[in-house]
Phi, psi and omega in degrees: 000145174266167199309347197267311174313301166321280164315355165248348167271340193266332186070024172271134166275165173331316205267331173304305190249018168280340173269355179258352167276305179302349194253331192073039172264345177218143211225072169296165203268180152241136189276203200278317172275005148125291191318131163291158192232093189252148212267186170271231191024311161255031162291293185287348180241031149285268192332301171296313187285356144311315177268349169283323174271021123298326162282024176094001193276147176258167171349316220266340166282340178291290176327310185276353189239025177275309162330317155287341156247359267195321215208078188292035195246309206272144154333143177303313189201142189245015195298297186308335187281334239285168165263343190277148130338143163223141176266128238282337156304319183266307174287345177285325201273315143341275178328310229253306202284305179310308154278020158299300180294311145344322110004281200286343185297321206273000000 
């Protein structure tokens, strides 16, 4: 499907995940004639790093936590395990991804 599809299934704009294609948090396959091609698989996870900067989550966490879903071996978020204090905000947020990732693995 092309960014215009993409962005009306992902809930995203268009300039949004073309920048998120340029940074490498999303890497669509191309079709033949040059043009992206975004897969459902790159539906959901436009759609999950939509809703991780709505809770607040930045770029560089959006990253680590792509990563992470990327390596269905790994836990969604270890947040409890963390050694920092988290302030109730940051585990609700926390909390909030972790089924997210759940969500998009299933």
């Amino acid at each position: 499907m092309n960014v215009g599809d993409a962005a009306e299934r992902s809930g995203l704009p268009a300039k949004t995940i073309r920048y998120y294609e340029e940074i490498g948090l999303i890497l669509p396959a191309r079709a033949e004639n040059g043009y992206r091609d975004y897969s459902r698989d790159d539906v959901h996870r436009l759609a999950f790093l939509r809703r991780a900067r709505n809770l607040g989550f930045s770029i560089d966490d959006c990253r680590q936590l792509m990563a992470l879903i990327r390596t269905a071996t790994a836990p969604a978020m270890t947040c409890a395990k963390s050694p920092a204090p988290m302030s109730g905000r940051s585990r609700k947020r926390c909390a909030n991804c972790s089924r997210c990732a759940r969500r998009y693995r299933s």
